[in-house]
C-alpha positions in Angstrom: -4.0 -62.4 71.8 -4.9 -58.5 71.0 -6.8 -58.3 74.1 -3.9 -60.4 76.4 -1.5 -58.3 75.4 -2.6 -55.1 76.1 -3.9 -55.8 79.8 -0.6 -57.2 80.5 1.0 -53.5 79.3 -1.7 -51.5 80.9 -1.3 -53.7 84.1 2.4 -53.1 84.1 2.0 -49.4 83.5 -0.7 -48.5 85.8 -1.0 -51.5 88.8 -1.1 -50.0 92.3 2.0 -50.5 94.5 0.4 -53.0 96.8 2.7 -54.9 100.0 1.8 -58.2 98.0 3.1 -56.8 94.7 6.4 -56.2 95.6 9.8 -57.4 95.0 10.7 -60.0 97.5 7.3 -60.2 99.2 6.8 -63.6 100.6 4.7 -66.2 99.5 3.2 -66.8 102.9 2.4 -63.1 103.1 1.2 -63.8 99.7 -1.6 -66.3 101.6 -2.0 -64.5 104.1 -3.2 -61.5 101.9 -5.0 -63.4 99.4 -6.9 -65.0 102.2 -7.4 -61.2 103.8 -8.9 -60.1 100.3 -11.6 -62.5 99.9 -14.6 -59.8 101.0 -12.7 -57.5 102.6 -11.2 -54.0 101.2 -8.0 -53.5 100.1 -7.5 -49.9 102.5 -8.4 -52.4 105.2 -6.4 -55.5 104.4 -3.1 -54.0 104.1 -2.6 -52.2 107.7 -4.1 -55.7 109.4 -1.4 -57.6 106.9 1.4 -55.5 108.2 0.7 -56.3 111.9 0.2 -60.2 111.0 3.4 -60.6 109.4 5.3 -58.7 111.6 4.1 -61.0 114.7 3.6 -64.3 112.3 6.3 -63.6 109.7 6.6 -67.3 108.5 3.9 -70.2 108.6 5.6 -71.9 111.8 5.8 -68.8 113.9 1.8 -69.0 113.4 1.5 -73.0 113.7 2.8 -72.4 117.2 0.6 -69.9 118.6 -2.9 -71.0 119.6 -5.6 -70.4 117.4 -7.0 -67.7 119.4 -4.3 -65.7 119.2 -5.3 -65.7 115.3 -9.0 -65.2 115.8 -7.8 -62.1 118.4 -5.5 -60.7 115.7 -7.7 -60.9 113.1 -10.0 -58.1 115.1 -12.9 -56.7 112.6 -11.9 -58.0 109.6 -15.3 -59.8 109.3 -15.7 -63.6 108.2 -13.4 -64.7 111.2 -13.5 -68.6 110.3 -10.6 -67.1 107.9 -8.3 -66.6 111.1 -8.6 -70.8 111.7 -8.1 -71.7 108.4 -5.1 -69.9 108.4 -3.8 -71.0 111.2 -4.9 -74.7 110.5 -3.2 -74.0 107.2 0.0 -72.5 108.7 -0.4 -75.6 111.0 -0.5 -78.4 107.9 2.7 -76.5 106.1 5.1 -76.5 109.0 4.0 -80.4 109.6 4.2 -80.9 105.8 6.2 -79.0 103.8 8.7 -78.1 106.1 7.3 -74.4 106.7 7.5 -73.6 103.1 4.5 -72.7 101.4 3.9 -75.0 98.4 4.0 -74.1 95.0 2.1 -76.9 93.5 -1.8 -75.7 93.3 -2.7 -79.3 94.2 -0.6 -79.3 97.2 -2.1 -75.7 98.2 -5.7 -77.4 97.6 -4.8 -80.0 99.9 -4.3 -77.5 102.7 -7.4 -76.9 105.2 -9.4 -73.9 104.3 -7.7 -72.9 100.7 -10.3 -73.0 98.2 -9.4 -73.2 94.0 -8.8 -69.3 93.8 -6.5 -68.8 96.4 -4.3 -72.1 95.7 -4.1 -70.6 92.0 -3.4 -67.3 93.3 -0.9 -68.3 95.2 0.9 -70.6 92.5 0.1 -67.8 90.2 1.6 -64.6 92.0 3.9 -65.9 94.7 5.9 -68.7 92.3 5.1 -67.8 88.9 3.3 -70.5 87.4 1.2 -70.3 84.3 -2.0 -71.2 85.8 -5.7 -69.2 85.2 -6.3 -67.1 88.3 -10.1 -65.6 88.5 -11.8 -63.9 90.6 -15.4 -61.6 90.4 -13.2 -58.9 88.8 -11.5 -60.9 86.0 -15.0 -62.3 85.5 -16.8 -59.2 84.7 -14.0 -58.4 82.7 -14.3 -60.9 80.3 -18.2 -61.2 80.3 -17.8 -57.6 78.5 -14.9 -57.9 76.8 -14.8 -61.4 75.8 -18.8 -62.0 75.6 -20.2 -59.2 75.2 -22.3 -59.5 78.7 -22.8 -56.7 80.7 -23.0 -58.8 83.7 -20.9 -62.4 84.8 -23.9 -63.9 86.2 -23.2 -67.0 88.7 -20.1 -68.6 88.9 -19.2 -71.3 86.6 -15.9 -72.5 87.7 -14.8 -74.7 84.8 -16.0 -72.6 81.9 -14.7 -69.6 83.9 -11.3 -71.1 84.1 -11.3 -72.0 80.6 -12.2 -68.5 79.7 -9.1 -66.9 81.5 -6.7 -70.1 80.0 -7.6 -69.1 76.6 -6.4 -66.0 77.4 -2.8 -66.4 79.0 0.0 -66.4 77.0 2.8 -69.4 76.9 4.9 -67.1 78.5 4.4 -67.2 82.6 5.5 -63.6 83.0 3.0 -62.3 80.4 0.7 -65.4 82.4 1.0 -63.4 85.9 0.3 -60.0 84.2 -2.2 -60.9 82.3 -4.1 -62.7 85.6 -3.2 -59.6 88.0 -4.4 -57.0 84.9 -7.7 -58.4 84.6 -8.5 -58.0 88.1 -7.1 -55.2 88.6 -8.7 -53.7 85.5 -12.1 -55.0 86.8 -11.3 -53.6 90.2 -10.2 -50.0 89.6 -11.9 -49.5 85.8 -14.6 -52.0 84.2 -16.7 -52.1 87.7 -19.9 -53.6 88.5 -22.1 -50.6 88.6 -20.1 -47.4 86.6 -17.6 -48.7 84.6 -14.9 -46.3 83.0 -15.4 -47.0 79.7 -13.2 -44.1 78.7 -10.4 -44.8 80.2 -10.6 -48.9 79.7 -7.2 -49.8 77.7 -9.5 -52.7 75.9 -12.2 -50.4 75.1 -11.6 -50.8 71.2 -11.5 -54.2 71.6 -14.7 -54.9 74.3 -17.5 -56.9 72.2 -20.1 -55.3 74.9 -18.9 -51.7 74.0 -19.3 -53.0 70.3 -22.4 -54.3 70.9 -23.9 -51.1 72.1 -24.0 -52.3 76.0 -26.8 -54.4 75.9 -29.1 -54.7 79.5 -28.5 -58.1 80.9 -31.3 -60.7 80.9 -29.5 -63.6 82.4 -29.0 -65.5 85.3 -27.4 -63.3 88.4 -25.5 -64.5 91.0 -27.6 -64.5 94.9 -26.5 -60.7 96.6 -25.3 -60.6 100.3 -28.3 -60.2 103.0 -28.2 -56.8 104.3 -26.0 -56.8 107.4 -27.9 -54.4 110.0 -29.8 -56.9 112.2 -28.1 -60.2 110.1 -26.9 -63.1 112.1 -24.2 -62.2 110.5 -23.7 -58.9 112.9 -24.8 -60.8 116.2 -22.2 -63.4 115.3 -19.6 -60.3 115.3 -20.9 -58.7 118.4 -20.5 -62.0 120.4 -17.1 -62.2 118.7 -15.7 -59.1 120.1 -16.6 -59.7 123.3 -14.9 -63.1 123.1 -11.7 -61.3 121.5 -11.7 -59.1 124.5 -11.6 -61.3 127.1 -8.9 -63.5 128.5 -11.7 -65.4 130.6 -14.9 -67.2 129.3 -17.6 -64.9 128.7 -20.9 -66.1 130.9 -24.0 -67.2 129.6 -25.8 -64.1 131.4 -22.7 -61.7 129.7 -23.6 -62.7 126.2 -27.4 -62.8 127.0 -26.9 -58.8 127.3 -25.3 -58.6 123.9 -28.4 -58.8 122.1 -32.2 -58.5 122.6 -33.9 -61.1 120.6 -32.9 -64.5 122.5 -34.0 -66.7 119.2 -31.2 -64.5 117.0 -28.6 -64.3 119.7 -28.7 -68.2 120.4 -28.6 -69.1 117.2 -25.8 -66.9 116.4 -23.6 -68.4 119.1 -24.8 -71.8 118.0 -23.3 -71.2 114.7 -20.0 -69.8 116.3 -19.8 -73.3 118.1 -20.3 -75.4 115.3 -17.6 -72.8 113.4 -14.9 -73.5 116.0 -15.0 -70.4 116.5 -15.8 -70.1 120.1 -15.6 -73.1 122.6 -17.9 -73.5 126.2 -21.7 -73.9 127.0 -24.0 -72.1 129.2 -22.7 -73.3 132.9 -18.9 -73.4 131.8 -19.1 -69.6 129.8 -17.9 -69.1 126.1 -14.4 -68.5 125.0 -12.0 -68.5 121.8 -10.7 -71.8 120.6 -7.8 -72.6 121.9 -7.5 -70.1 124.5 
């Protein structure tokens, strides 16, 4: 338990004071900024987190605005389905739990929209439980360290589970520090493309370092289309107009939001079938909701 034991002391030496990290931070605003996180920067996440949680500060306070109040909040910070599942989520713990957010990861599964990691996240860093927590960052962590891989590859949920699980202590303190270390050693020191091998508290102890950093030759995980000219960034320019208005956006108003008819189309298509924008062509598009 070499290598456990000296991320948890490195991770209590050297963790970043984040909002989510500190004493007496909720676990909804625990939620809330796990669900923030998931491919979106921290510098970004934490200025949008403040705003939610000052105008949603509890689970019911959210449950009994409209949705698109949520999708409007949530502005630019891309992958807006995650405004609905939070409020669908906020929704199913003030009808369920009594506006407490479970500890149980089952009961956090069972909310709409919260996937494995952020249910064991959530159990993990807002109540304490001893339960493995991983994410890319504690993956590439112990693909070097553990396996002597310079790369994770694609996600293996049960065998990556049982990787970090191995590694916990009995201990649920040392559990938590151990989960938060790894990422945040991944995130801030072993990264993806320069990793800062001398200044990596497990250095001694990495079997890829050992190795001599052998090149990769497995599988890799698919990379993210480019975004400039994606559906992806048609789907956000129709989305901001939709944010900004308190009336249905026209047929003929989003028509001007994009040249190619095929892509545009398509994109709203995709934001219907989302939820995330209600109407057709005579009645004009809106958010859900509004």
């Amino acid at each position: 338990m070499q290598l456990s034991s000296t991320i948890a002391t490195w991770y209590r030496e050297n963790a970043r004071d984040l909002p989510w990290r500190r004493l007496g931070f909720s676990p909804w605003g625990v939620l809330v900024s796990e669900i923030m996180l998931q491919q979106t920067p921290v510098a970004r996440v934490i200025p949008r987190l403040e705003q939610w949680l000052a105008r949603w500060p509890t689970p019911d306070a959210l449950a009994a605005d409209s949705p698109a109040e949520a999708v409007r909040a949530w502005d630019r910070l891309g992958y807006p389905r995650r405004a609905l599942n939070l409020h669908a989520a906020a929704t199913a713990i003030a009808e369920r739990h009594g506006g407490e957010v479970p500890a149980d990861v089952d009961a956090l599964l069972a909310l709409p929209g919260i996937g494995d990691y952020t249910a064991r996240a959530v159990a993990c860093f807002a109540f304490g439980m001893r339960v493995p927590v991983v994410d890319v960052n504690t993956r590439r962590v112990i693909a070097r360290a553990v396996h002597g891989r310079g790369e994770a590859g694609p996600a293996r949920t049960r065998s990556d589970l049982a990787d970090m699980e191995a590694l916990l202590p009995d201990d649920s303190d040392a559990a938590h520090d151990v989960n938060a270390g790894a990422m945040e050693l991944g995130q801030t020191v072993c990264t993806a493309r320069s990793p800062r091998c001398d200044a990596c508290p497990i250095a001694e102890l990495c079997a890829w370092r050992a190795n001599g950093y052998p090149a990769y030759d497995g599988p890799r995980a698919p990379r993210q289309a480019r975004f400039e000219g994606s559906d992806r960034q048609v789907r956000g320019i129709i989305m901001r107009a939709l944010r900004g208005s308190e009336m249905p956006v026209t047929h003929d108003a989003v028509a001007t939001l994009w040249p190619d008819a095929v892509q545009r189309e398509r994109a709203l298509a995709g934001l219907v079938t989302d939820g995330l924008a209600v109407g057709d062509p005579e009645r004009g598009y809106q958010l859900p909701g509004g």
